[in-house]
C-alpha positions as CSV (number, residue, x, y, z in Angstrom):
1,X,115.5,62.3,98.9
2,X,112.0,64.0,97.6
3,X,109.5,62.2,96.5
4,X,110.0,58.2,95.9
5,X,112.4,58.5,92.4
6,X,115.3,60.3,91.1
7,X,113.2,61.7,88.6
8,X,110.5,63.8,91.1
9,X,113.9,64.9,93.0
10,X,115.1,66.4,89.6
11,X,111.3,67.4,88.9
12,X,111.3,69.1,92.0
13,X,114.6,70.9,91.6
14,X,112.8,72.6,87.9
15,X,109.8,73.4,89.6
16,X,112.2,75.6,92.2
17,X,114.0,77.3,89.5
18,X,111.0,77.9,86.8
19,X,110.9,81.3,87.4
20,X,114.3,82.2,87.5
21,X,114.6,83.6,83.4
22,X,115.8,86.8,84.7
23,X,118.4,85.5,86.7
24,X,119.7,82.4,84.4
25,X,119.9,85.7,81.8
26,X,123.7,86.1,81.6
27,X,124.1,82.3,81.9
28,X,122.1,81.7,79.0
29,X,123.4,84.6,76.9
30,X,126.8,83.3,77.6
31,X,125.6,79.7,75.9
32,X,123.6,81.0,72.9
33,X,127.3,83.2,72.2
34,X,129.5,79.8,72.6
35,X,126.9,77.6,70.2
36,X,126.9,81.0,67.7
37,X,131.1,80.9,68.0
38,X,131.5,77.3,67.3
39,X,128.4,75.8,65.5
40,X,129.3,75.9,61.7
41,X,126.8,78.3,59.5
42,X,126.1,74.6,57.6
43,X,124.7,72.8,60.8
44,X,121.3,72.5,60.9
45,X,120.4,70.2,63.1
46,X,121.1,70.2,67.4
47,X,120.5,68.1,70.1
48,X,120.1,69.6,73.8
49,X,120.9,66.9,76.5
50,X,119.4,67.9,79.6
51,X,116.9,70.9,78.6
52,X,115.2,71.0,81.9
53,X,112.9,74.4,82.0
54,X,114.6,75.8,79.1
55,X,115.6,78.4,81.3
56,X,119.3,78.7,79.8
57,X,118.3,77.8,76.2
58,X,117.3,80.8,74.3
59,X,114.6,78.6,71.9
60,X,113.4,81.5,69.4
61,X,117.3,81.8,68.9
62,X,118.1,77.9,68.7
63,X,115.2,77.8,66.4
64,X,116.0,80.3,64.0
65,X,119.5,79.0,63.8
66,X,118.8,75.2,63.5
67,X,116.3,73.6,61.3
68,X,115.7,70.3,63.8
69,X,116.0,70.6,67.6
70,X,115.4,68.4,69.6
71,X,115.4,69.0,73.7
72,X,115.8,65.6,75.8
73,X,115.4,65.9,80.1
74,X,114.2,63.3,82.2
75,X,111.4,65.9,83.3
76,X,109.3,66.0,80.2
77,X,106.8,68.4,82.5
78,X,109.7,70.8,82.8
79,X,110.6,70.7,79.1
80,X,106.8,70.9,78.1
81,X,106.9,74.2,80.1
82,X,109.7,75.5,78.7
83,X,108.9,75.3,75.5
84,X,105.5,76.8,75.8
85,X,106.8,79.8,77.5
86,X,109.2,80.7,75.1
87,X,107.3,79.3,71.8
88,X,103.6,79.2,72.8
89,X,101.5,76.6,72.2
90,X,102.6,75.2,68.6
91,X,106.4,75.2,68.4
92,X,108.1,74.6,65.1
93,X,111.3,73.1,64.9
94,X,111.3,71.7,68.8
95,X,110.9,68.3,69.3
96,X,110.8,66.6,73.6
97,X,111.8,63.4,74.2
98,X,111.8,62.5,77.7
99,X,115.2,60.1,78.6
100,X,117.1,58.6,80.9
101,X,120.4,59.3,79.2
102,X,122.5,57.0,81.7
103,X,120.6,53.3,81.8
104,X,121.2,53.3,85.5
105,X,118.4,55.8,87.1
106,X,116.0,53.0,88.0
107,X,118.5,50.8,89.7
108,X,119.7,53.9,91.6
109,X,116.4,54.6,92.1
110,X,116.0,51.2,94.2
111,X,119.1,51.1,96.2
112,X,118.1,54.5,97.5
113,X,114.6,53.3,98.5
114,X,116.5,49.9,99.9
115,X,114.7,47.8,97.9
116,X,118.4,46.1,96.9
117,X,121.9,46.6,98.0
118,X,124.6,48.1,96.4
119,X,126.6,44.9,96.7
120,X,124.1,43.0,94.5
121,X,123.7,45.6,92.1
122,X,127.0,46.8,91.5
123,X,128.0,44.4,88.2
124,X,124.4,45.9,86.6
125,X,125.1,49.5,87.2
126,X,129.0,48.3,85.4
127,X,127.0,47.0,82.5
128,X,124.7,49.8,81.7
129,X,127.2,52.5,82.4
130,X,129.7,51.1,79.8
131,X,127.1,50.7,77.6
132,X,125.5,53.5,75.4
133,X,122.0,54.5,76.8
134,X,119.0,54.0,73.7
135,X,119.0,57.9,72.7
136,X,122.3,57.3,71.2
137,X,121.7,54.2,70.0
138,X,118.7,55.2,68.0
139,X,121.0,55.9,64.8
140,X,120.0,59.4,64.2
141,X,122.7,62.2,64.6
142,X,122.9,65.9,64.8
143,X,125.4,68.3,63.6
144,X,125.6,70.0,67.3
145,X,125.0,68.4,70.4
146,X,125.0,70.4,73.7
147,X,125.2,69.2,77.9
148,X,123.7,72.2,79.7
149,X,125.2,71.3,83.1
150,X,123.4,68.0,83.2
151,X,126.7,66.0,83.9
152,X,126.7,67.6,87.6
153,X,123.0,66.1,88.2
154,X,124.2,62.7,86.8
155,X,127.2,62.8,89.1
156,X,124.3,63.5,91.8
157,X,122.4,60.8,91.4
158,X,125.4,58.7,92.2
159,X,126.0,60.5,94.9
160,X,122.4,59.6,96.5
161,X,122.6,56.2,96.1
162,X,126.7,55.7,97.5
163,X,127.8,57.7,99.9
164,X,131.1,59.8,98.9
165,X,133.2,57.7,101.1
166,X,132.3,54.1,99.5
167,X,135.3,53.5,97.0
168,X,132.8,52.8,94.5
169,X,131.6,56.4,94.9
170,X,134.5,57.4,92.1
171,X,134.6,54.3,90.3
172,X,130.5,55.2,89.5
173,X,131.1,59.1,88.9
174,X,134.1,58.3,86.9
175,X,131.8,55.7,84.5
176,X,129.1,58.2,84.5
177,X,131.3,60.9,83.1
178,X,133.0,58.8,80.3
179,X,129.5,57.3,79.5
180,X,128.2,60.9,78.9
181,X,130.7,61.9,76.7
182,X,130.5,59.0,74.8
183,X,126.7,59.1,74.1
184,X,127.4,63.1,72.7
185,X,129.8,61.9,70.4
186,X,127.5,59.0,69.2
187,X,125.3,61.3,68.8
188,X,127.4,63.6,66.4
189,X,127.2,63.9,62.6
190,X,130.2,63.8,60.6
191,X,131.9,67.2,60.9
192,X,129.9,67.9,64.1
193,X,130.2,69.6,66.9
194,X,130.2,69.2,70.9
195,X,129.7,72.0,73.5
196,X,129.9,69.9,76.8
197,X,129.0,72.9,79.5
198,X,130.0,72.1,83.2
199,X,129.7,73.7,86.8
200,X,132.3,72.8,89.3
201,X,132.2,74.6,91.9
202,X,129.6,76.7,93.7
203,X,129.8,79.7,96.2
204,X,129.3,77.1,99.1
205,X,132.7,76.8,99.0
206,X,134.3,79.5,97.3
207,X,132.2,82.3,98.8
208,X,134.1,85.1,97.2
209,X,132.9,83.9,93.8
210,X,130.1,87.1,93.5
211,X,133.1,89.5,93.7
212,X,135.5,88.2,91.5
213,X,135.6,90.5,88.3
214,X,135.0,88.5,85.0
215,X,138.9,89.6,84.1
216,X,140.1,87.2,86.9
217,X,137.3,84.5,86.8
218,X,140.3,81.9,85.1
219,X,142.5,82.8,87.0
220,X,140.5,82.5,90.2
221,X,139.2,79.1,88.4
222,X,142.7,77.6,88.4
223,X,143.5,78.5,92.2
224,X,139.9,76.6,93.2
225,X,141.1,73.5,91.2
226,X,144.9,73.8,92.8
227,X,143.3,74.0,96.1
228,X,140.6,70.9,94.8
229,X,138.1,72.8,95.4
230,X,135.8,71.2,92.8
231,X,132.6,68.7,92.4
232,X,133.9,65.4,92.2
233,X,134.4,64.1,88.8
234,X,133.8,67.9,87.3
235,X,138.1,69.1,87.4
236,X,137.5,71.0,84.1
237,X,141.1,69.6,83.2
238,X,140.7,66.5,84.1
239,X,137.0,66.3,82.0
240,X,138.8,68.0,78.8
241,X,141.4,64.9,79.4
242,X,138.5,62.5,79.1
243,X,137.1,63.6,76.5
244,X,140.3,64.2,74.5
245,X,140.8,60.5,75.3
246,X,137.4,59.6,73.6
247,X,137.8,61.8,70.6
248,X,138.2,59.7,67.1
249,X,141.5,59.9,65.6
250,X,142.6,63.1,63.6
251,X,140.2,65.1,66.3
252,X,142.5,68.1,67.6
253,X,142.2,68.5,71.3
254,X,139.3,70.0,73.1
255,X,138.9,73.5,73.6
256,X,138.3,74.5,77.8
257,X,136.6,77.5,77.5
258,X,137.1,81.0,79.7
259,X,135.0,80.1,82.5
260,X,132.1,81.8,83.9
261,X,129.2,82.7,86.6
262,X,126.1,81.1,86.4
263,X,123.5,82.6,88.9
264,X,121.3,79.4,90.5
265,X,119.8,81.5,93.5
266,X,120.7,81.0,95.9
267,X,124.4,80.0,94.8
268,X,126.7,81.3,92.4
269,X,128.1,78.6,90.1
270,X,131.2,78.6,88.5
271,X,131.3,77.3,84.9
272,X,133.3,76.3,81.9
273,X,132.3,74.7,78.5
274,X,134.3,72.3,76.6
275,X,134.5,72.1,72.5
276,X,135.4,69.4,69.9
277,X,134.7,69.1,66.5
278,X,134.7,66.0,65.1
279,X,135.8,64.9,61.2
């Protein structure tokens, strides 16, 4: 792993991709169209878990549409760039807040250096991930909240501190993904609304993704998932299952959006976004 923590690994990864606004352009257009589609004209306020460079956030956008936003990454560097690219020096409207939004990075972070075991630390990381991290405990709530493909980095982290093969591997991923969704909707005002956006697969292993005309992208998504040809923990059914399973009563089920292509050079990723509204 980079550097000594997860958070210069995930620091590194923005600095690699800082540049790429021309290339994240359909990715984020495809984004500010979903939050346009399913946001209510009334909602004013939105929160944007895992904002990185900004690079597939359209902020002069977000910030015209929303009266409060505020952007939360573990990289506050990466955000502060971000937002000074797109905003300049004295944004309105855009507030940072640099988070962990799992509990669990710094005891990953020392089973990966070695400094403890997974054995010894495997009824903590239990605790913390079935608990709420602090951003959603902090009482305040947003009419929109938004995952830009951060629940494919949590799932990461996992997988650098247990190997795939450890049968806690899925028990972890699995705990991570529940606790996600679960800190979004603590995070929703009444009436709000969740866009959860996921990758979950990549043109490692589906190397025809770049030809695939957008017509035939679902399509082409449900054979990858047939074959399980997916991230671990990222089946877009099996996540719209989770989080129809977490939804308060009188919820109706989660949309699972048309999926598509999300240009990360050098891979193509394939992508979905999943909606619920909440009463």
């Amino acid at each position: 792993m980079p550097g000594d923590s997860l958070i210069h690994t995930f620091s590194a990864r923005n600095a690699k991709t800082r540049a790429d606004w021309t290339t994240f352009a359909a990715h984020r257009e495809r984004i500010t169209q979903i939050v346009a589609e399913h946001a209510p004209p009334s909602a004013a306020s939105v929160c944007v878990l895992g904002a990185g460079n900004c690079t597939d956030l359209d902020l002069p956008w977000l910030t015209g549409r929303f009266q409060n936003v505020l952007l939360t990454d573990l990289d506050a560097a990466a955000m502060s760039h971000g937002v000074q690219a797109q905003l300049g020096d004295a944004p309105q409207r855009v507030r940072c807040l640099p988070a962990d939004v799992t509990n669990v990075y710094p005891i990953l972070d020392d089973v990966i250096r070695g400094q403890s075991g997974m054995n010894e630390r495997m009824p903590e990381l239990r605790e913390q991930l079935a608990a709420l991290p602090a951003l959603a405990e902090s009482g305040e709530k947003f009419d929109c909240v938004i995952s830009t493909c951060l629940l494919s980095q949590l799932i990461d982290a996992i997988r650098m501190a247990v190997p795939e093969r450890d049968p806690r591997f899925l028990e972890l991923v699995l705990a991570v993904r529940r606790q996600h969704i679960a800190a979004m909707l603590a995070l929703l005002a009444s009436g709000g609304t969740l866009i959860l956006v996921t990758d979950f697969t990549s043109s490692l292993t589906s190397p025809d993704l770049a030809t695939v005309p957008d017509s035939q992208l679902a399509a082409y998504a449900a054979q990858q998932v047939a074959a399980r040809n997916f991230f671990t923990g990222l089946n877009p059914k099996a996540v719209s299952e989770a989080l129809a399973q977490l939804l308060p009563a009188g919820c109706a089920a989660p949309l699972l959006l048309h999926p598509w292509r999300w240009n990360l050079v050098p891979r193509l990723y394939l992508v979905t976004a999943h909606i619920a509204r909440i009463p």
